[in-house]
C-alpha positions as CSV (number, residue, x, y, z in Angstrom):
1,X,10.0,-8.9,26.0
2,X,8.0,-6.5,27.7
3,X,4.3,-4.9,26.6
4,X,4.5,-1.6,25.4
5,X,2.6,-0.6,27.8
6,X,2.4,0.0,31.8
7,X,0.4,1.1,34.4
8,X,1.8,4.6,33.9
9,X,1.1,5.5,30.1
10,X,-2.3,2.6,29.6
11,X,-4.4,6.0,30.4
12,X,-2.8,7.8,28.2
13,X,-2.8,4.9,25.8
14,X,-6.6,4.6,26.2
15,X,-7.2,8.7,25.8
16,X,-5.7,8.4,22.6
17,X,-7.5,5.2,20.9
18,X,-10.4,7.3,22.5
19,X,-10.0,10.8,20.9
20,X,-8.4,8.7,17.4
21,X,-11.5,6.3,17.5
22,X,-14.1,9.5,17.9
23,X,-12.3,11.5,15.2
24,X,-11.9,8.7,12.5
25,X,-15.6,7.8,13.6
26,X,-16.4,11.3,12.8
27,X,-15.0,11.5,9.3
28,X,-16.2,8.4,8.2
29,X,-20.2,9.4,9.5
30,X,-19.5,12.5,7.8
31,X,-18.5,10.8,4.7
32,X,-21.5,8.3,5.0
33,X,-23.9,11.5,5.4
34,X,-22.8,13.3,2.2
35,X,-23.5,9.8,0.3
36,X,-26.4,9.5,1.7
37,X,-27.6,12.8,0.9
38,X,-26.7,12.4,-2.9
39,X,-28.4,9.0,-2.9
40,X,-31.4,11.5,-2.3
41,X,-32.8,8.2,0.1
42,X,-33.6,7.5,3.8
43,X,-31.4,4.5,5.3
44,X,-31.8,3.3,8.5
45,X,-28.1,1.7,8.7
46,X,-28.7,-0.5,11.5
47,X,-30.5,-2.9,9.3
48,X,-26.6,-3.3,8.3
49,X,-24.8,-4.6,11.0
50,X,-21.7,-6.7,9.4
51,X,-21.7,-3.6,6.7
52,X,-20.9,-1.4,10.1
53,X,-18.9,-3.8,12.1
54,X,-16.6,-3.5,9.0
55,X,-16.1,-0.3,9.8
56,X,-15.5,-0.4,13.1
57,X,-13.2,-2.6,13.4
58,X,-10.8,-0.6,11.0
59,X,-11.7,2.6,12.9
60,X,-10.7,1.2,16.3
61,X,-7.5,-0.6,15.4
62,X,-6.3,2.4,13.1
63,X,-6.7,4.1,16.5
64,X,-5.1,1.7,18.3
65,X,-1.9,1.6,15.5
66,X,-1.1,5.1,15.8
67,X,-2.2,5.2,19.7
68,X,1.1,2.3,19.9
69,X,4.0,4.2,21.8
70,X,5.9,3.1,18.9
71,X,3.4,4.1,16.4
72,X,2.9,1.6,14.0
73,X,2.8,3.1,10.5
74,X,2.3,0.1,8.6
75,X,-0.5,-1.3,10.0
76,X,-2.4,2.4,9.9
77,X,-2.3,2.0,6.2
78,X,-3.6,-1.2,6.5
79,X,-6.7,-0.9,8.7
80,X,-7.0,2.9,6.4
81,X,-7.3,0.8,3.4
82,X,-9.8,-1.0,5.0
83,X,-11.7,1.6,6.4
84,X,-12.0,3.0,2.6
85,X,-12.1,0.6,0.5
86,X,-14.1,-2.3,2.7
87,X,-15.6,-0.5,5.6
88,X,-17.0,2.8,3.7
89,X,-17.5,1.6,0.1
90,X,-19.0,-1.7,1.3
91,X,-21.7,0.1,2.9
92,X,-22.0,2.1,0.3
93,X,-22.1,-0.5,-2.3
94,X,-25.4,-1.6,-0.7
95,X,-27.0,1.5,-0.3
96,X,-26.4,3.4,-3.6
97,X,-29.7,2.9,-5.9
98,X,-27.4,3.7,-8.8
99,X,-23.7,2.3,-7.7
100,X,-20.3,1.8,-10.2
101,X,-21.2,-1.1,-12.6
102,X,-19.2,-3.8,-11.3
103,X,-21.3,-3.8,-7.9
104,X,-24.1,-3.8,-10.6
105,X,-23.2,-7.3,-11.7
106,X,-22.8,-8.9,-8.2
107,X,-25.8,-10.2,-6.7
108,X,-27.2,-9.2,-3.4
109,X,-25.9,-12.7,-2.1
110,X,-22.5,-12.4,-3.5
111,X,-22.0,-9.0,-1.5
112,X,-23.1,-10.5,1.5
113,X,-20.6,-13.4,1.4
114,X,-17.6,-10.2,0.3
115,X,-19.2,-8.8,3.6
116,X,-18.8,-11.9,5.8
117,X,-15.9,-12.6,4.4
118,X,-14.3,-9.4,4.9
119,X,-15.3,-9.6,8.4
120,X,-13.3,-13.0,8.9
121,X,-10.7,-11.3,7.4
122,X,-10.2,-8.6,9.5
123,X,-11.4,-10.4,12.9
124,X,-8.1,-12.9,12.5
125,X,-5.8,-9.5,11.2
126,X,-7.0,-7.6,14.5
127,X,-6.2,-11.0,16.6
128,X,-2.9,-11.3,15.1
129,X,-2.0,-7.5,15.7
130,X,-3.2,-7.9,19.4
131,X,-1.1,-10.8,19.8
132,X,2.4,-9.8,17.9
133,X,1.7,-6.6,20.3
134,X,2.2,-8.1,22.8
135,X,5.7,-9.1,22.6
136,X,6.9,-5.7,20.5
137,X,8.6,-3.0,22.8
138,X,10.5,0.3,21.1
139,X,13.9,-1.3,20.1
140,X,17.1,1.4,20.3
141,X,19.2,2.3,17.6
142,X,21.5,-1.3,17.2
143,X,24.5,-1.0,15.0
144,X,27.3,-3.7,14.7
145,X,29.9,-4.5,17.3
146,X,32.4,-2.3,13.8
147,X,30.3,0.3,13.4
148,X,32.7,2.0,11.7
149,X,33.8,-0.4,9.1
150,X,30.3,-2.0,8.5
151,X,29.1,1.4,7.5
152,X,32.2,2.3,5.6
153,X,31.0,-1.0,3.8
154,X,27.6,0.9,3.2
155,X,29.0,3.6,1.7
156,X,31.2,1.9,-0.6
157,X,28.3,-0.3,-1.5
158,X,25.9,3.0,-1.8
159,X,28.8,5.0,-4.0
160,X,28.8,1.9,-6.6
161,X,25.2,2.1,-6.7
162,X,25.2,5.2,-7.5
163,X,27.4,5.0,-10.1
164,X,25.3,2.3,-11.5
165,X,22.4,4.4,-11.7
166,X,24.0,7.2,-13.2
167,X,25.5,5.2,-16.0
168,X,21.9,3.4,-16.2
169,X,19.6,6.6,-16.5
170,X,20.8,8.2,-19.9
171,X,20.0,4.4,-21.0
172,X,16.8,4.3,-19.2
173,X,15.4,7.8,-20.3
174,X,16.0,7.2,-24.0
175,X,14.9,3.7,-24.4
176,X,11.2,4.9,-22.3
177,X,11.0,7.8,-24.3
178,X,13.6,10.4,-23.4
179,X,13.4,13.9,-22.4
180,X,8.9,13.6,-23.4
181,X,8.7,10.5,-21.1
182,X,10.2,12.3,-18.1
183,X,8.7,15.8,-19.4
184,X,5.0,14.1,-20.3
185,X,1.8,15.9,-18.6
186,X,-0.9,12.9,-19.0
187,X,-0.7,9.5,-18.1
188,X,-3.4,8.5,-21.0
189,X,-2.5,9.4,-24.3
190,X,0.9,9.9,-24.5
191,X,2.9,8.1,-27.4
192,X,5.5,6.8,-26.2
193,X,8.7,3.7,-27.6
194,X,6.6,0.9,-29.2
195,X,7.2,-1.2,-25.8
196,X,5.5,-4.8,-24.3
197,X,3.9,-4.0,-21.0
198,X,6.4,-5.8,-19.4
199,X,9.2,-4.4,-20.6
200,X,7.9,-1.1,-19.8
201,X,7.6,-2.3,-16.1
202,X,11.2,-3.7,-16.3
203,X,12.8,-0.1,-17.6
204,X,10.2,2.3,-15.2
205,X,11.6,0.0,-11.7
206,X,15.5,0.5,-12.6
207,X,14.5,4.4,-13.0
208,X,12.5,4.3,-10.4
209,X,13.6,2.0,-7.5
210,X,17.5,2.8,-7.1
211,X,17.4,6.5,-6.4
212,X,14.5,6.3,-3.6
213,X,16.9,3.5,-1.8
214,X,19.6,5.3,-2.4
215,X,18.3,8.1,-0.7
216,X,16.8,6.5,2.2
217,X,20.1,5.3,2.8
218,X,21.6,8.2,2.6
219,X,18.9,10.1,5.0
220,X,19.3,6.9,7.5
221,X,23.5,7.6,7.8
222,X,23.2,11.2,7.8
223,X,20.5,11.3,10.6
224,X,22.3,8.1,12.7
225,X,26.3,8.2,11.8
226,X,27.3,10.7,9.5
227,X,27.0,14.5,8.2
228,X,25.5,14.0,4.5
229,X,23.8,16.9,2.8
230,X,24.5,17.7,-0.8
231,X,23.7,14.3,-2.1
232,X,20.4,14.5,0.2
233,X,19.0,17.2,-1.3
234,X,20.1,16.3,-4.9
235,X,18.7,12.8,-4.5
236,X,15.2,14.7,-3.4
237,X,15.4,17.0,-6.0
238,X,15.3,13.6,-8.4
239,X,13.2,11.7,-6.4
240,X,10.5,15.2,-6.6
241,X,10.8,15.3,-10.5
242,X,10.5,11.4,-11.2
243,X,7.0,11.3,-9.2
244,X,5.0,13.9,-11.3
245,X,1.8,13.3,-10.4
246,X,0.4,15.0,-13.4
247,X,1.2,11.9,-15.5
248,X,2.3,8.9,-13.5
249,X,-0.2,6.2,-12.3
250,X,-1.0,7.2,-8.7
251,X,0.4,4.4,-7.3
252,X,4.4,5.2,-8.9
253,X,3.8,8.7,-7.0
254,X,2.7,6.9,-3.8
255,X,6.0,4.5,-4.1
256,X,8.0,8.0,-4.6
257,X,6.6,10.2,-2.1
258,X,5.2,8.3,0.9
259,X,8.8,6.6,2.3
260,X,10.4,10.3,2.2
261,X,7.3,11.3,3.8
262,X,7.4,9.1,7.1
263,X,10.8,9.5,7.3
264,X,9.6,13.0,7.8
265,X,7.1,12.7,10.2
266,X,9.2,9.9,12.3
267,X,8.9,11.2,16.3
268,X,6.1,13.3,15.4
269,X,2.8,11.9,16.5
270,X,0.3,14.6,16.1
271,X,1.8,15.7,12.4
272,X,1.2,11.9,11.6
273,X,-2.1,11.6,13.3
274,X,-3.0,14.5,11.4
275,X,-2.1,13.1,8.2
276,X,-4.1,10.0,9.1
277,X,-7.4,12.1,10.1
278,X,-6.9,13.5,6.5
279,X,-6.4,10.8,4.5
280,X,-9.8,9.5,3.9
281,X,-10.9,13.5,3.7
282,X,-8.5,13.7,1.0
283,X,-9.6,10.7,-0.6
284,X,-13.4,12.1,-0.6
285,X,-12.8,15.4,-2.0
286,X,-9.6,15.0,-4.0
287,X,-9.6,11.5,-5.7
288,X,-8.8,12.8,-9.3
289,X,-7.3,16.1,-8.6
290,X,-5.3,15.9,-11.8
291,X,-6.9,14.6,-15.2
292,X,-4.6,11.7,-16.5
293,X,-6.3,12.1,-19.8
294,X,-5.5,16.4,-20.0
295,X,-2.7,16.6,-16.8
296,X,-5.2,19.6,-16.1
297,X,-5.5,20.3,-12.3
298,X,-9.3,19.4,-10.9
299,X,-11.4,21.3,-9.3
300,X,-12.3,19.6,-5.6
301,X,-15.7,17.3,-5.8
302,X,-17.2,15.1,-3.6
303,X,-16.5,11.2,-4.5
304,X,-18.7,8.8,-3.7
305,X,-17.2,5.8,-3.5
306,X,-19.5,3.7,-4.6
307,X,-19.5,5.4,-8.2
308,X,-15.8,5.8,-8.4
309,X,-13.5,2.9,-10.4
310,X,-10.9,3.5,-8.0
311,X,-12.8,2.0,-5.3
312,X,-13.6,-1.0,-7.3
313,X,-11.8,-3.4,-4.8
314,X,-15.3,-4.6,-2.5
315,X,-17.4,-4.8,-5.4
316,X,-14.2,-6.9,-7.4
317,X,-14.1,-9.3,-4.4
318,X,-18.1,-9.8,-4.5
319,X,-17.6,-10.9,-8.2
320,X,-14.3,-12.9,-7.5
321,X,-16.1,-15.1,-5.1
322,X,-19.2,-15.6,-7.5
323,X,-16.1,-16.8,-10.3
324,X,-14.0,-18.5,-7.6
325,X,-17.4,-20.8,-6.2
326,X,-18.3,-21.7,-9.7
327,X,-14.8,-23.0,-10.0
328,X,-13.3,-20.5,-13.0
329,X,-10.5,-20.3,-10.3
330,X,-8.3,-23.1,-9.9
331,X,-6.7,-23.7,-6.0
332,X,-3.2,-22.1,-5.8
333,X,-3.2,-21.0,-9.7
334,X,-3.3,-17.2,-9.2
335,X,0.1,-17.2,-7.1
336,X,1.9,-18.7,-9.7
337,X,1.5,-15.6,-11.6
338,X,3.8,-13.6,-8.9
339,X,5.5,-16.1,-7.6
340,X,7.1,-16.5,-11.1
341,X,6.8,-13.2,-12.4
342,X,10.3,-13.2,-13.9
343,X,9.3,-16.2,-16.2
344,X,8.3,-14.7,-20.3
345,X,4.7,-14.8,-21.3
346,X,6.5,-15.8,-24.2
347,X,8.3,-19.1,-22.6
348,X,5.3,-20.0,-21.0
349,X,1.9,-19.9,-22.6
350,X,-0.2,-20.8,-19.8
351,X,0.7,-18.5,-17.4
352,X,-2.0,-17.1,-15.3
353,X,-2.9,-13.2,-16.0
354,X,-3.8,-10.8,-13.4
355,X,-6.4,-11.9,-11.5
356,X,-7.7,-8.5,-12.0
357,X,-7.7,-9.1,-16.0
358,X,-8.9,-12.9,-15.6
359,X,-12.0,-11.4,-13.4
360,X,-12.8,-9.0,-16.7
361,X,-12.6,-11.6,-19.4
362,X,-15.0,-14.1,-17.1
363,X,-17.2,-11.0,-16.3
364,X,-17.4,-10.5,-19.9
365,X,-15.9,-6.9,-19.3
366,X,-13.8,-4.6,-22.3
367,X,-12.4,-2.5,-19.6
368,X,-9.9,-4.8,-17.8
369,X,-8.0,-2.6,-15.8
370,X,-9.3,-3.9,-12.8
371,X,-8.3,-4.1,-9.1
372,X,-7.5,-7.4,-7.2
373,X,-7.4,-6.8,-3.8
374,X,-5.2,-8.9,-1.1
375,X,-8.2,-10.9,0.1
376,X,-9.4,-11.8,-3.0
377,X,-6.2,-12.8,-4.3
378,X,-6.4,-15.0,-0.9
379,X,-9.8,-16.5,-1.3
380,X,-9.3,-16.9,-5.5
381,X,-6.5,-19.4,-4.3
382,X,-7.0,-20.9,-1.2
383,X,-10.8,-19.6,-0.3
384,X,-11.5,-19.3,3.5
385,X,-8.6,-20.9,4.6
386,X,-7.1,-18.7,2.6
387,X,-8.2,-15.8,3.8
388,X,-7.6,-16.7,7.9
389,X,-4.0,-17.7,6.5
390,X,-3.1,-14.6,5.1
391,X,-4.8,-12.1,7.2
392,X,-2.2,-13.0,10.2
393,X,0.5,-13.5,7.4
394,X,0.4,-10.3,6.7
395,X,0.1,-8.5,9.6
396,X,2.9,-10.4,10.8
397,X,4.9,-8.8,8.3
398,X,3.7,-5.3,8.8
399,X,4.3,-5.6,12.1
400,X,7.7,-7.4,11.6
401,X,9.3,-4.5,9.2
402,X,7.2,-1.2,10.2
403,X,9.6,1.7,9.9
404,X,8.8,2.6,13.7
405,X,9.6,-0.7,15.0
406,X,13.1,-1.4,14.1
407,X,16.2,0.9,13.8
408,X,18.5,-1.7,12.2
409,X,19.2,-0.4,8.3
410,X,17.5,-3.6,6.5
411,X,14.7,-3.9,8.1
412,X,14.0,0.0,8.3
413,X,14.6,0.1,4.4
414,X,12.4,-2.7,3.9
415,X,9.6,-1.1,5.8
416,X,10.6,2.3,4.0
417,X,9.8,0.3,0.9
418,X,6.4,-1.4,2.0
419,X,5.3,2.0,2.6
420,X,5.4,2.8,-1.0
421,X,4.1,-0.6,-2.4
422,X,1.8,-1.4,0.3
423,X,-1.5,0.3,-1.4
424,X,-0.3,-1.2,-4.3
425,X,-0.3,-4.8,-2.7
426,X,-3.5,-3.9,-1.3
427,X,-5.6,-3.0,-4.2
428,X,-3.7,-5.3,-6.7
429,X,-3.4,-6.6,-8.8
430,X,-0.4,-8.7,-6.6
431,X,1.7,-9.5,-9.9
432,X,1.7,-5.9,-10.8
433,X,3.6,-5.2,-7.6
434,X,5.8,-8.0,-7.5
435,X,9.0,-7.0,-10.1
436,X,9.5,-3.9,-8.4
437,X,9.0,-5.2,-4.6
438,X,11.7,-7.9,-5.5
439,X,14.1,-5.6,-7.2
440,X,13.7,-3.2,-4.2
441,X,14.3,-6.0,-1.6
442,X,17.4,-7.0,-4.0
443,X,18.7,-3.5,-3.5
444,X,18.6,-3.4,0.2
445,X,20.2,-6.5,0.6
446,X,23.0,-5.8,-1.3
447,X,23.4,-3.1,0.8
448,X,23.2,-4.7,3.6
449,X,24.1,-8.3,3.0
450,X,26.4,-10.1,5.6
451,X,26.0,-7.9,8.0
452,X,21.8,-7.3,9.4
453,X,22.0,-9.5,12.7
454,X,25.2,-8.4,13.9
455,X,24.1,-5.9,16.7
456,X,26.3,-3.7,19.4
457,X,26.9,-5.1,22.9
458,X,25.4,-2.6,25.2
């Protein structure tokens, strides 16, 4: 396989990790600065220098993902979560005289070792990226040696799904709520069917899931094969309704929106580098733009991450480790909980909660709607080792299924997919992302079952 790059484009391959790294640098300084000045203290951050290697590292190889001739999309929202949610608000953490009260209950050791720790981590992801890019070149559109018939299949397969769905929704609607579930302006306080968490989960994915794969689908043929427009646009019209972000939880928005999204800005690297550079701005200034308790529309305010909940996910691994070391965390007992996600509460007693939940009740905590980020779900089962193993893991599987990598239909939906679950995977908790990661993966292999390594002879 040949290197994506050569002696013609590295220039402009370095001019744009250059002007990417300067710009992200840029926004994230800024970001620092505003803390800083509502800290209403004088830092010298070099006394930090793991704190700032943390963010450097994400900086320079979000740069280098979307500086990729192929850009890779996947791995941006990797080292972006980093950059926000390790790099920034790990700093921050240590700074802020007054910070959110879970970094309150670490100790100044236990953030050091999340600091260290996060550093390992994202030393042996930014190895594995440099070595799976070496082998990954821009692959052509590949269809099967029947092109015609195996899509025929696909649409056969897509117009029984569809009629799946609609014979599901009436179902779905009324047994979540009906016409107030879909019509509902906050998240919080809305009284909804007497229904177990679980069940909930269950009903949202089947209302949910289908449509965004059936679209995909559709937008894949229509761009690739065939001409496919009214069910296009009435499968976005859907799609746009179900995600109302006035009352869903941010992350069922994200799932929603984003795959749409990048299927939009596919070929069209400064509209994507743009929406990178704004991300984090975004993030700072428009973190709770709607109220989940009133669906009221925010004003813009600054967040600082350190005093935000959402952020939760460097100060919940500084706790994590303090549980994990004292040995509240068995080796290998968190994964169960996704692993076997499927399996009743009800038929099994002992199953392990969120590892989100089982950090509150240790921590003492009422409030257990906490984050469980990937690496602490790592280091909660397997500690360091742990850690190494799953940081290459899992860029081997962003890199493996990013939309931009890959033309053939599976993979591309499965990447579609992890665009919208990724942040969710991310943050954690793990086992609140598994059901509808497994029912989407179900979904696309039914659609494409039989046929995903059959490729045309050029």
């Amino acid at each position: 396989m040949s290197s994506p790059l050569n002696r013609n484009s590295s220039f402009q391959f370095s001019r744009r990790i250059l002007l990417s790294f300067i710009a992200f640098s840029l926004i994230s300084g800024f970001i620092i600065y505003q803390s800083l000045v509502r800290f209403d203290i004088t830092v010298n951050l070099f006394y930090f220098p793991i704190f700032l290697i943390n963010i450097l590292i994400p900086i320079f190889f979000l740069s280098y993902s979307l500086a990729l001739p192929n850009q890779k999309i996947l791995l941006a929202l990797f080292w972006m979560f980093q950059l926000v949610f390790f790099g920034l608000t790990g700093l921050l953490d240590i700074l802020d005289p007054a910070p959110y009260y879970l970094t309150g209950i670490a100790s100044e050791s236990d953030l050091q070792k999340a600091s260290i720790y996060t550093l390992t981590g994202q030393v042996f992801s930014a190895l594995a990226q440099v070595w799976f890019s070496r082998k990954d070149e821009i692959q052509p559109i590949k269809f099967p040696d029947q092109v015609d018939e195996y899509m025929q299949v696909v649409r056969r397969r897509l117009t029984k799904l569809v009629a799946i769905y609609l014979l599901s929704v009436p179902f779905l609607i009324y047994n979540l709520g009906g016409t107030s579930f879909l019509l509902r302006r906050t998240r919080y306080g809305y009284k909804g069917l007497d229904l177990t968490i679980a069940t909930q989960a269950v009903l949202e994915s089947m209302l949910y899931v289908p449509p965004v794969i059936i679209l995909l689908t559709y937008l894949y043929l229509r761009k690739n094969l065939f001409r496919i427009r009214g069910p296009v646009i009435l499968l976005l019209l859907w799609v746009a309704f179900l995600s109302n972000p006035l009352a869903n939880a941010r992350q069922t928005t994200i799932f929603l929106v984003f795959p749409i999204l990048f299927y939009a800005l596919a070929g069209r690297r400064t509209a994507t580098n743009v929406f990178f550079f704004l991300i984090p701005v975004v993030l700072a200034y428009n973190a709770h733009l709607v109220d989940r308790f009133t669906g009221k529309w925010s004003p813009f305010r600054f967040t600082i991450f350190s005093r935000d909940g959402d952020f939760d996910a460097f100060a919940q691994f500084a706790n994590g480790i303090k549980q994990a070391d004292l040995g509240y965390f068995d080796y290998f007992e968190q994964i169960l909980g996704p692993a076997l996600f499927f399996v009743p509460r009800s038929f099994w007693g002992a199953k392990p909660l969120d590892t989100g939940v089982k950090l509150a009740r240790q921590l003492g905590l009422s409030f257990q709607n906490l984050s469980a980020p990937w690496i602490l779900e790592a280091y909660v089962n397997a500690r360091i080792p742990g850690v190494i193993i799953i940081s290459i893991l899992l860029v081997f599987i962003l890199s493996r299924f990013d939309i931009h990598s890959s033309n053939n239909l599976r993979t591309w939906l499965i990447g579609s997919v992890l665009v919208g679950v990724l942040f969710i995977v991310l943050r954690g908790s793990l086992l609140q992302a598994s059901g509808r990661m497994l029912f989407s993966i179900l979904i696309v292999y039914y659609l494409t079952r039989k046929t995903g390594n059959t490729k045309k002879n050029s």
